[in-house]
C-alpha positions in Angstrom: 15.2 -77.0 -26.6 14.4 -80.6 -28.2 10.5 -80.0 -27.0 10.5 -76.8 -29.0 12.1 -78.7 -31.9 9.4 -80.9 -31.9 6.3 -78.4 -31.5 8.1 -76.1 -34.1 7.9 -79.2 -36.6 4.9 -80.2 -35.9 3.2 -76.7 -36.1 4.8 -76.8 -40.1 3.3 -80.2 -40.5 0.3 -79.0 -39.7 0.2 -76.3 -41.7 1.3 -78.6 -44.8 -1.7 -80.6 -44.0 -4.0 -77.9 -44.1 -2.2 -76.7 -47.3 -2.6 -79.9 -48.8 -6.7 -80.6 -48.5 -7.3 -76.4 -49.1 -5.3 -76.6 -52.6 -8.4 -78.8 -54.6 -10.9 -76.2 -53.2 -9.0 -73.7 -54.7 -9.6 -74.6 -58.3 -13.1 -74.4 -60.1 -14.4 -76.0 -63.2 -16.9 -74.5 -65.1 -20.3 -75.7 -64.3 -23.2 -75.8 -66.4 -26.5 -77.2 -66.7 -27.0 -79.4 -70.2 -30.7 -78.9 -71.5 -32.2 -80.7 -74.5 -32.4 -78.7 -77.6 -35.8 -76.4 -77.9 -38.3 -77.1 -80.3 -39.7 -74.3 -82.6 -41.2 -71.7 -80.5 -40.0 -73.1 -76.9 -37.5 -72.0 -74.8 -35.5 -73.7 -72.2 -33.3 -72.2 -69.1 -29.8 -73.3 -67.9 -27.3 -72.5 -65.2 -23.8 -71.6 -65.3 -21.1 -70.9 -62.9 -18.7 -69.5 -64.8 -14.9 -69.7 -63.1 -12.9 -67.1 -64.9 -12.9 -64.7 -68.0 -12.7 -66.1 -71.0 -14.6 -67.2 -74.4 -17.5 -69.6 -74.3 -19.8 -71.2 -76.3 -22.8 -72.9 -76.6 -21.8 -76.5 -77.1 -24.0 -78.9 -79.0 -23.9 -82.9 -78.9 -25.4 -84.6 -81.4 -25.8 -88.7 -82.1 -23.8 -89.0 -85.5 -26.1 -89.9 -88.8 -25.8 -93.7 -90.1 -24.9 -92.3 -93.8 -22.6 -90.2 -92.1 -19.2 -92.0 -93.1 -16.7 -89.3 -92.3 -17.7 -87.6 -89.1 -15.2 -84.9 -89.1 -15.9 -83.0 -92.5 -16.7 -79.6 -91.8 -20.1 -79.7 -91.1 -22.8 -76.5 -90.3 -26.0 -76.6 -88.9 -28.4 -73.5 -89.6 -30.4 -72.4 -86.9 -32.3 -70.1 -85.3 -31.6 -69.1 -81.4 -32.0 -66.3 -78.8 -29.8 -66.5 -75.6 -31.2 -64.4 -73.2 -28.1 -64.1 -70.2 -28.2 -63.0 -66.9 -24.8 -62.5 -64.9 -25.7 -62.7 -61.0 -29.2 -61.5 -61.8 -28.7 -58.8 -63.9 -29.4 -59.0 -66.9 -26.8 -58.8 -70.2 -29.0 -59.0 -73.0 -29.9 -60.8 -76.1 -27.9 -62.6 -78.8 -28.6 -64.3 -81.5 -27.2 -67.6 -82.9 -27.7 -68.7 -86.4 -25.3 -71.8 -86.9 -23.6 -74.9 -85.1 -20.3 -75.9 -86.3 -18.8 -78.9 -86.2 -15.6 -79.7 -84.1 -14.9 -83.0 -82.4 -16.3 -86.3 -82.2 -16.4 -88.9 -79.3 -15.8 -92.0 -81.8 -17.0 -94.9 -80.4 -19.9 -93.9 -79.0 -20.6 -91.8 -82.3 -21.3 -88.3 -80.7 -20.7 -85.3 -82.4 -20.1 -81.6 -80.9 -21.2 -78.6 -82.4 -20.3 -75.7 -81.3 -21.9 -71.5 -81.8 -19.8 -68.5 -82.1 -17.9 -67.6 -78.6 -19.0 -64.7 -76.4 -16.7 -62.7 -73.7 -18.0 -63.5 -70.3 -16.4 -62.8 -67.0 -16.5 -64.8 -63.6 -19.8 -65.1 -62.1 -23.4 -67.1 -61.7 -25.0 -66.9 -65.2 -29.0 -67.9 -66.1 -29.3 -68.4 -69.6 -32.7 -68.3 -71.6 -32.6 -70.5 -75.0 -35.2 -69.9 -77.4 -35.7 -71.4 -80.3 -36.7 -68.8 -83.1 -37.2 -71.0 -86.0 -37.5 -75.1 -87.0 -33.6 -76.9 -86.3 -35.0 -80.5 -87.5 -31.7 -81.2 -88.4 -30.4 -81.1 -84.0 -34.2 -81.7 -82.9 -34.6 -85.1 -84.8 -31.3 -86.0 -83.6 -32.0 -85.7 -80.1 -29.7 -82.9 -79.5 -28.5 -80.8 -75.7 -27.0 -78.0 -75.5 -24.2 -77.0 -72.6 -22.1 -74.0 -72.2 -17.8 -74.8 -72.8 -15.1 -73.0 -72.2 -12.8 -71.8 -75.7 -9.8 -73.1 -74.8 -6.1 -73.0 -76.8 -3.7 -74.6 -74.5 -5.3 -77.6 -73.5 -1.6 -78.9 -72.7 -0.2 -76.4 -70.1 -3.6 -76.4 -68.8 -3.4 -80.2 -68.4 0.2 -79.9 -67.2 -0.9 -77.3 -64.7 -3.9 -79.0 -62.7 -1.5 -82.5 -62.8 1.3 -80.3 -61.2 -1.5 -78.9 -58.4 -3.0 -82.4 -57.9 0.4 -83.8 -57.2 1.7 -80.5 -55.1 -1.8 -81.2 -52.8 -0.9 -85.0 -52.5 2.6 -84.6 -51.5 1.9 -81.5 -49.1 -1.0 -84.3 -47.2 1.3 -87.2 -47.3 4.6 -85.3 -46.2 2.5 -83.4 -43.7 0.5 -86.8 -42.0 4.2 -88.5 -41.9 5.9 -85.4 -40.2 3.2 -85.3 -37.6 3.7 -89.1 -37.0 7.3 -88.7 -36.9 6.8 -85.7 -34.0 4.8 -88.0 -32.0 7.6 -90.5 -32.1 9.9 -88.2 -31.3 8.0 -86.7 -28.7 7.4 -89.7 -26.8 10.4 -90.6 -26.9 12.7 -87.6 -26.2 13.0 -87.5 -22.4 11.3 -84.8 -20.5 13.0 -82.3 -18.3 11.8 -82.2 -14.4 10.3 -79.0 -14.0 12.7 -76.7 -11.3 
């Protein structure tokens, strides 16, 4: 009975093991390619995995101006850009973006995001097409890339969320690799039964 005890444990240590290194593979970021900004007249292709619905935009970092004392003033930047998308090879269409807003700053290193308006886009592989309709000297002389980002509004729960996972994976590893340790023990030392 103490042998099945034991192979019964081990069996849920096991599978609290295999719990634990599956759960990180389970979550997915967004992925997406970041591409310089296109001159007047060329075009330049990213790629996107996109994780789950939601809102995203085309994100734009830009080195911050030297005259530029207050970096977070609402700040626009007119310009002129068609986003050809494609959603596991088929195609979604064209849009059109006109302006950059601005929304955050990484401080010390004086970058500045901009970001376009959002569009609805469900899971999948994207390919995106940027072309640049018109002159942008205002991103192009500053060395600007673009990205794709996620719209997000609850960066908290979300944070809270992935820390509660990442802990839930570690303690399913650890509790599982010092139950299996603990059967061996008290395998090797439980006595066996002579067979009849």
């Amino acid at each position: 009975m103490k042998v099945n005890n034991v192979s019964l444990m081990r069996r849920a240590c096991i599978f609290l093991l295999a719990f634990g290194l599956i759960i990180p593979f389970l979550e997915h970021d967004l992925s997406s390619d970041t591409v310089p900004f296109p001159g007047k007249g060329l075009s330049v292709k990213a790629a996107a995995k996109i994780p789950s619905e939601g809102d995203y935009y085309l994100a734009a970092s830009l080195p911050r101006r030297a005259d530029d004392d207050f970096g977070l003033l609402p700040e626009k930047i007119p310009c002129a850009l068609e986003v050809r998308m494609a959603r596991n090879g088929t195609p979604l269409g064209v849009s059109k973006v006109t302006a950059f807003s601005r929304y955050a700053e990484f401080g010390w290193a004086r970058i500045q995001f901009y970001k376009s308006d959002p569009w609805h886009l469900t899971r999948g592989s994207y390919a995106l097409e940027i072309t640049s309709l018109g002159e942008c000297t205002n991103a192009s002389a500053r060395g600007a890339t673009l990205t794709l980002e996620q719209s997000t509004t609850q960066d908290t729960e979300r944070f809270l969320a992935r820390s509660f996972v990442h802990s839930l994976a570690i303690l399913c590893r650890w509790a599982g690799l010092v139950g299996l340790m603990l059967c061996e023990l008290r395998a090797r030392t439980t006595p066996q039964s002579p067979l009849a």
